[in-house]
C-alpha positions, 0 to 999 in steps of 0.5 A, a space after each residue: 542129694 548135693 548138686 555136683 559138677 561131676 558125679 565121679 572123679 574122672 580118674 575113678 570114674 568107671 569106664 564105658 569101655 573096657 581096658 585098651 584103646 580099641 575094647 568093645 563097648 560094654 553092655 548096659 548091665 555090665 556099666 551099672 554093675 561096675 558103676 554099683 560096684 563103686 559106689 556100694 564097695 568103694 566111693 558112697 561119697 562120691 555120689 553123695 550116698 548116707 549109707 547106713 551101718 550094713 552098707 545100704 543107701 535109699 535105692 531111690 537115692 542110688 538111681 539118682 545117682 546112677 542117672 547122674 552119669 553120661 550115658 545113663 540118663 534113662 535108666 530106672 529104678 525097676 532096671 537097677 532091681 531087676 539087675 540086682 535079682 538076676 546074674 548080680 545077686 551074689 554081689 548086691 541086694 536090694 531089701 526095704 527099698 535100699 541097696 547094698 554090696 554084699 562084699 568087697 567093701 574097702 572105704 573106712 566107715 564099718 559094715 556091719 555082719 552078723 557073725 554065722 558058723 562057716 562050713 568045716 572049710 573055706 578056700 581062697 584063691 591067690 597067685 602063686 607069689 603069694 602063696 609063701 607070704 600067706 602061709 608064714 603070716 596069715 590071710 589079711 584084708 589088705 585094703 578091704 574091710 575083711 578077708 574074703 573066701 570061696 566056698 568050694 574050689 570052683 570059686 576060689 579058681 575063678 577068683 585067683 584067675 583075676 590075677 593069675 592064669 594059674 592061680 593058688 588055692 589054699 584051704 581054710 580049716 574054719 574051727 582051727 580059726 573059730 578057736 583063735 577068735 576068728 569070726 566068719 560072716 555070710 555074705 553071699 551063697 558063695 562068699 564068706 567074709 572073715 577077720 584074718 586068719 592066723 596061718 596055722 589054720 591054712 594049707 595049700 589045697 593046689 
């Protein structure tokens, strides 16, 4: 890899606390989580990463990078992969020695999904302010590379719950938006990506 005076912009870079001036110090799996989670989805430039057309980089590649940053030193290859396939296996893969985000991709560069067919409904979870503007114009990546859904309401909850305490869900009816040229990606056990969804194939659920 490219020698670098810092491994991340100090302004991007993932914090070792949580927000607030008194948070209490994060676990170690949760820093290389939110510090995957911003190379993989958002910054592979920034720690000097070729990444490939589905989003994966050399995990060999990826530990040196991880141990790039304070704090993180001694961390090993065997720890990023047990991580990867306990409680962040929705959000990350390991296979054929690379690593990858499953979603949440907002850089330029495409990911590349194989289209698959969606249950008869997805459902997405937002704040109730949005609510009107996705049912007039449709549901839009806004600055990731595809819209992202839930595949029961559970989940779409917890997601709206990121920005709301009272957060909206609205159904997906996936054949409507099948017919219109919308194409579905799996992406997790409980993620599915799309291409924006024409407004005519949502409904409010709650």
């Amino acid at each position: 890899m490219q020698e670098r005076r810092e491994a991340y912009p100090r302004k991007d870079r993932p914090s070792g606390r949580r927000p607030g001036p008194r948070g209490p110090a994060l676990s170690l799996d949760e820093r290389l989580s939110r510090l995957l989670a911003f190379v993989l989805r958002h910054h592979p430039e920034e720690a000097g990463l070729d990444m490939d057309e589905r989003g994966s980089v050399d995990l060999d590649q990826m530990t040196e990078a991880v141990r790039a940053r304070p704090g993180l030193q001694d961390v090993t290859r065997e720890q990023i992969e047990r991580l990867v396939a306990g409680p962040q296996s929705s959000r990350f893969a390991v296979s054929g020695g690379r690593i990858r985000a499953r979603y949440g991709h907002s850089f330029a560069q495409p990911v590349v999904y194989e289209p698959a067919e969606p249950p008869p409904q997805l459902f997405h979870g937002t704040t109730p302010e949005a609510v009107e503007a996705m049912l007039a114009e449709g549901l839009k990546p806004g600055q990731r590379q595809h819209v992202h859904l839930s595949v029961d309401t559970p989940t779409a909850r917890e997601v709206g719950r990121r920005r709301s305490s009272h957060p909206a869900i609205l159904a997906i009816d996936t054949a409507c938006a099948a017919k219109a040229g919308v194409r579905f990606y799996e992406a997790s056990p409980i993620v599915w990506l799309s291409d924006p969804i024409p407004p005519e194939c949502i409904t409010r659920y709650e």
